[in-house]
C-alpha positions as CSV (number, residue, x, y, z in Angstrom):
1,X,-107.2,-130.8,16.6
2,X,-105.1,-128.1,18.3
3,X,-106.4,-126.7,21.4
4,X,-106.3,-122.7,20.7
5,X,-105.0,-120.5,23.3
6,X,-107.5,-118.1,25.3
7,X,-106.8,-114.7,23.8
8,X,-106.8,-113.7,27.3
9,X,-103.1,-115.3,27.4
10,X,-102.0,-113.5,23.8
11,X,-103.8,-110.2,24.2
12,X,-101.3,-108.6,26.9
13,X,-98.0,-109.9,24.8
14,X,-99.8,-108.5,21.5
15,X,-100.7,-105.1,22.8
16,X,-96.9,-105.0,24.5
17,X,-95.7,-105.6,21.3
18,X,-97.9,-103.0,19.5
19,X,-97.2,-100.1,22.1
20,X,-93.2,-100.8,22.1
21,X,-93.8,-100.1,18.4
22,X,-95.9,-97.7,18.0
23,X,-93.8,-95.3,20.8
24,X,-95.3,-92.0,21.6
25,X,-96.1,-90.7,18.4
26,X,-97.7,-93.5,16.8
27,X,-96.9,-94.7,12.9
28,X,-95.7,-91.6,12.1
29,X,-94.7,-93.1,8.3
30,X,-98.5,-94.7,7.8
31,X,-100.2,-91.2,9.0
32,X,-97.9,-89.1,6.8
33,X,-98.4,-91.1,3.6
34,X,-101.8,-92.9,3.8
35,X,-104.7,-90.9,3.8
36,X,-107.6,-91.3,6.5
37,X,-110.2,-93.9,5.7
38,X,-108.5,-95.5,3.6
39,X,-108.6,-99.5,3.2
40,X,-106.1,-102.2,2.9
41,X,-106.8,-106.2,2.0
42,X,-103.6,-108.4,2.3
43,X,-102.3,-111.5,2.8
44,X,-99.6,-113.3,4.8
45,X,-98.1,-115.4,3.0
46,X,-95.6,-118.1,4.0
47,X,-91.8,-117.6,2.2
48,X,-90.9,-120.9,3.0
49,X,-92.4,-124.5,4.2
50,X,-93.1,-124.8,7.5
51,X,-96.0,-125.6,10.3
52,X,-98.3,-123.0,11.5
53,X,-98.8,-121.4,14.8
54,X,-100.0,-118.2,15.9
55,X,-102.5,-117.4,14.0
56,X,-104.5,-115.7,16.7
57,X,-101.7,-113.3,17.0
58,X,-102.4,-111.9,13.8
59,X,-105.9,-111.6,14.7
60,X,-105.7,-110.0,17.6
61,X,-102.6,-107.7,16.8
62,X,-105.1,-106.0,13.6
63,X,-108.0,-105.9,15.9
64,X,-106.5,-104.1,18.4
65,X,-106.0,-101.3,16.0
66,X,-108.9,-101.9,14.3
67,X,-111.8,-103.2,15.8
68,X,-113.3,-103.5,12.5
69,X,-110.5,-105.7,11.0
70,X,-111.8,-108.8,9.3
71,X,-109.4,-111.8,9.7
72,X,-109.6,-115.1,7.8
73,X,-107.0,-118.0,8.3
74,X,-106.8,-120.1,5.4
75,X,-105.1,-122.9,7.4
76,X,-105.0,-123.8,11.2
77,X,-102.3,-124.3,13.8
78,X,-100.4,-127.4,13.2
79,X,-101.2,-127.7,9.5
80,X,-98.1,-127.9,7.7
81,X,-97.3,-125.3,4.7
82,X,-95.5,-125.5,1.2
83,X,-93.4,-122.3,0.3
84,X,-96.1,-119.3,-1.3
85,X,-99.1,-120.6,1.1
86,X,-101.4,-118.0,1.9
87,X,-101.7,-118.3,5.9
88,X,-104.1,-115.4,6.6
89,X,-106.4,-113.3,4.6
90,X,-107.5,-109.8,6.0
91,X,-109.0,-106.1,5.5
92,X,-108.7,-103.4,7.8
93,X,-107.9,-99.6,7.9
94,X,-105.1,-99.4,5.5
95,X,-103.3,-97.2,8.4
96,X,-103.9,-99.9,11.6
97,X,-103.2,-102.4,8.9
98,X,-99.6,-100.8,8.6
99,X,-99.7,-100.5,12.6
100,X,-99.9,-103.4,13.4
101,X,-97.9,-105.5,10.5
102,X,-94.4,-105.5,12.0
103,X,-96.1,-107.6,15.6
104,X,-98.2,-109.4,13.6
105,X,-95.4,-110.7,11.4
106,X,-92.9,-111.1,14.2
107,X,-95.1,-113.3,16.4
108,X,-96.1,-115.3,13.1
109,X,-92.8,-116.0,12.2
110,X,-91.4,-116.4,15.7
111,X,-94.1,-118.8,17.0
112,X,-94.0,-121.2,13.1
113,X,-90.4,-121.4,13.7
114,X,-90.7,-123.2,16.8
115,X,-93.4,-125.4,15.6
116,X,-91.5,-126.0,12.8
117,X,-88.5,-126.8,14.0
118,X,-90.5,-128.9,16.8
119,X,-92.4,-131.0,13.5
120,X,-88.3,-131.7,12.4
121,X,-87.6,-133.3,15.8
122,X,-91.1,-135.3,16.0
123,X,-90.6,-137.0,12.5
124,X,-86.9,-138.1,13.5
125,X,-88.9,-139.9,16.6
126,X,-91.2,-141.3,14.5
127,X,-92.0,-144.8,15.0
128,X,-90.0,-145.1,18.1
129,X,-92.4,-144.5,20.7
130,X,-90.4,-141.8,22.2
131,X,-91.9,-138.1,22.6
132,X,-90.4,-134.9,22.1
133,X,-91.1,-132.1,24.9
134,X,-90.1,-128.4,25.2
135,X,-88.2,-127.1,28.6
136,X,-88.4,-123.9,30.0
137,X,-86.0,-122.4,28.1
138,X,-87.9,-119.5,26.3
139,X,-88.5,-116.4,25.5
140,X,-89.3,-114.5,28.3
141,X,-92.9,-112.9,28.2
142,X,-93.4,-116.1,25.1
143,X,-93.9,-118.9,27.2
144,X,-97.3,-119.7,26.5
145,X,-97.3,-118.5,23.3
146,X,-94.0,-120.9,22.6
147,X,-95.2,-123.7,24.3
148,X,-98.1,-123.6,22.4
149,X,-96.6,-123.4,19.3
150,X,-94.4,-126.6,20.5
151,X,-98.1,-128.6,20.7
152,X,-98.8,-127.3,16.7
153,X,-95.6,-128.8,15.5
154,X,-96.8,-132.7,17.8
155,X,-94.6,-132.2,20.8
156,X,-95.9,-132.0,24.9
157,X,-95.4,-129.9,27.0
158,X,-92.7,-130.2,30.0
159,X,-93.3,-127.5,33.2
160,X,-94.9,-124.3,32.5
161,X,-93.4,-123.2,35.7
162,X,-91.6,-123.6,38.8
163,X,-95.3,-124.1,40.6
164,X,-96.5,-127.2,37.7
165,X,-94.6,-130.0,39.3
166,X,-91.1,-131.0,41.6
167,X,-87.9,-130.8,39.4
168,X,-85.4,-131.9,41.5
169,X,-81.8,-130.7,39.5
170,X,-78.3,-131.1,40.6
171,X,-77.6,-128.0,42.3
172,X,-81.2,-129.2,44.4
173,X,-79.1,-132.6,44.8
174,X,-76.3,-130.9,46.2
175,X,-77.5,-128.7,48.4
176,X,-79.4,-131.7,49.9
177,X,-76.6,-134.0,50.1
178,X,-77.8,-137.0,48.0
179,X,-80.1,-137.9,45.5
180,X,-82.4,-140.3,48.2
181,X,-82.4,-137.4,50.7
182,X,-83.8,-134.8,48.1
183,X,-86.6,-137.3,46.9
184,X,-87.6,-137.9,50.7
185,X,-88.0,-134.2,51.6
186,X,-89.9,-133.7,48.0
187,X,-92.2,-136.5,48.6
188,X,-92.9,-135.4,52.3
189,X,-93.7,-132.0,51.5
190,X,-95.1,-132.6,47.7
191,X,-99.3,-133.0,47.9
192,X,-101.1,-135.6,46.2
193,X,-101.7,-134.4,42.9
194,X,-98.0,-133.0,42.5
195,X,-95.6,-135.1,40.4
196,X,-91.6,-135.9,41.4
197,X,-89.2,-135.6,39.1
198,X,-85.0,-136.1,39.4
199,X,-82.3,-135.3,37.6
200,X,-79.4,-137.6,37.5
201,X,-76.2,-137.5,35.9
202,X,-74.7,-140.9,36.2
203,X,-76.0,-144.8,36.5
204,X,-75.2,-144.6,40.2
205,X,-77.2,-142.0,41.3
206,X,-80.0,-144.0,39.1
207,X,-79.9,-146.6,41.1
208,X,-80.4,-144.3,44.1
209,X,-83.3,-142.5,42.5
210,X,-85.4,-145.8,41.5
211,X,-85.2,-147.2,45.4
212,X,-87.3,-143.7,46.2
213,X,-90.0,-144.4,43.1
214,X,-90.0,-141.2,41.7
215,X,-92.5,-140.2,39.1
216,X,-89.9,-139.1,36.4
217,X,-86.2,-139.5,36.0
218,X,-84.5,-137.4,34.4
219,X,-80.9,-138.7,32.8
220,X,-79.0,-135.6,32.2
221,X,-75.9,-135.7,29.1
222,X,-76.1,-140.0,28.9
223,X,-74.4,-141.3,26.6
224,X,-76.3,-144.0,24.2
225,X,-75.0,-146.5,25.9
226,X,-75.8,-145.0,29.6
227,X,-79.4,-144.5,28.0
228,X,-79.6,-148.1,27.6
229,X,-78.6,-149.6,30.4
230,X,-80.5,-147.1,32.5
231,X,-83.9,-148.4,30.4
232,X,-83.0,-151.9,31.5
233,X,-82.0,-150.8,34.9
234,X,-85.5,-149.1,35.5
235,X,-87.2,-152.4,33.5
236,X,-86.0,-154.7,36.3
237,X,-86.1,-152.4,39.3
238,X,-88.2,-154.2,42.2
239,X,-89.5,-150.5,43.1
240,X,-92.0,-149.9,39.6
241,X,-90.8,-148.1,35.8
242,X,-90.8,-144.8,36.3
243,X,-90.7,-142.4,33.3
244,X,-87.5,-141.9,31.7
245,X,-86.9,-138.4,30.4
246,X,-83.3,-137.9,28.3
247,X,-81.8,-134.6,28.3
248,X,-79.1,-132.5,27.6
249,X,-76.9,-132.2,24.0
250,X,-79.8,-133.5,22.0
251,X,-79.8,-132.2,18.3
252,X,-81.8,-133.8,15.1
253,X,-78.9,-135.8,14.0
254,X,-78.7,-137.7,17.7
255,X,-82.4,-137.7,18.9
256,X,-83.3,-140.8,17.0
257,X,-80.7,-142.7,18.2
258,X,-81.7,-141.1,21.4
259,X,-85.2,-142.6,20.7
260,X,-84.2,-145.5,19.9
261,X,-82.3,-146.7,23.3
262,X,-86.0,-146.8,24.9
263,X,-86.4,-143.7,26.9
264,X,-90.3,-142.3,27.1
265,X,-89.6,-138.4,26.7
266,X,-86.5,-136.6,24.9
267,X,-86.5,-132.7,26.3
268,X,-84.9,-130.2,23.9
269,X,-84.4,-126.9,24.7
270,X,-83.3,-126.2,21.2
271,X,-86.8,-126.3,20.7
272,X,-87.6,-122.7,21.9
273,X,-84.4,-121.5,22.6
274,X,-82.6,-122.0,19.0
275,X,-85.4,-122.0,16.6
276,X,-85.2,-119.5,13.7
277,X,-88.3,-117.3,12.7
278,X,-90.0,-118.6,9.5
279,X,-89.7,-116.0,6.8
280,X,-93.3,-114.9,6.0
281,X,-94.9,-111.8,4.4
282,X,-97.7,-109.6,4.2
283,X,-98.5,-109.0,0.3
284,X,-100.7,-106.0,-0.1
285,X,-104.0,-107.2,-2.8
């Protein structure tokens, strides 16, 4: 079961949303042809297969105009969906109703085609043992709300944030001077509960990273072949496995051979970045 997001997290993105389209005047087209009190039932409907995520959105974007709304999802986040599927059933002041479609719709489709895509990725894993994680490449303002929608279509979740764990990159590397002198400084400042991660970009600074155990390693643009001698490299190291995370260039048609050299975790940024919006619809009853 998919753990729901507080609405404290969506609330402020919704009502953003609603106020950058509703402007100054409010729904000038909904006021001018719909008269007051009068009531709207609808559906949203899916236009295409996919995997649901932000239903809550939808909730909270009709509520916010109407505090009467009633909202009914017919399916959950992370349940997948044929083409026609009715997602959400609602009433609500036909006016608010019209408000609030355009946010409501946008975050539906926005959020489905992440998890959507996300499901693609997962199923080209499967059976390999391998797991499929977002990065922080998103939407600015979406995070949570991407992330989340990552987790409904059966990826995990890398960083949140620069403050979740130590991500020690290449530019980090450089300014440093080595790989074993950026791990030392991370681990002497880093506090007990904080995880180290490196990013290297060849088999040499591998070697280098596994003599510092590090939590995660990170092996940035490797080629298939890099990928598996890096697996057996970190099988035999005297110093302990860490996690292996592969990165950079990964698309569906490469992750499963990706998967398949041994690595624990394959990050794609296409994830959030790249996914398109699902095409769904509100159908007036």
């Amino acid at each position: 079961m998919i753990r729901r997001l507080p609405d404290l997290l969506i609330e402020p993105v919704v009502r953003m949303a609603l106020a950058e389209d509703l402007g100054r005047a409010g729904d000038l087209t909904a006021q001018a042809c719909i008269p007051e009190g009068s009531r709207m039932r609808a559906v949203f409907a899916a236009r295409k297969p996919g995997v649901l995520a932000g239903v809550d959105c939808v909730r909270l974007a009709l509520l916010a105009m109407d505090s009467g709304a009633t909202v009914a999802a017919r399916l959950g986040d992370g349940d997948a969906f044929e083409a026609d599927a009715v997602l959400v059933e609602a009433e609500a002041d036909a006016r608010a109703f019209l408000a609030a479609e355009r946010t409501a719709l946008n975050l539906l489709g926005r959020l489905c085609g992440v998890a959507t895509l996300t499901r693609a990725y997962v199923d080209a894993v499967a059976g390999t043992g391998a797991r499929i994680a977002d990065t922080r490449k998103t939407t600015p303002g979406l995070r949570a709300l991407e992330k989340h929608a990552v987790v409904c279509g059966g990826g995990v979740n890398h960083r949140f944030g620069l403050d979740d764990a130590i991500l020690i990159k290449d530019n980090h590397v450089a300014v440093c001077g080595g790989v074993a002198e950026a791990i030392r400084r991370a681990r002497a400042a880093a506090g007990h509960l904080v995880r180290i991660e490196i990013e290297v970009d060849g088999l040499d600074q591998l070697d280098e990273a596994l003599a510092e155990r590090p939590d995660v390693v990170m092996l940035d643009n490797f080629t298939p072949d890099m990928l598996r001698e890096a697996v057996a490299k970190a099988a035999g190291s005297s110093f302990g496995r860490p996690v292996l995370e592969a990165s950079g260039g990964v698309s569906l048609e490469t992750v499963r051979g990706i998967a398949k050299t041994g690595v624990d975790v394959i990050s794609v940024g296409a994830l959030t970045h790249s996914a398109p919006s699902l095409d769904i619809g509100l159908d007036a009853l």
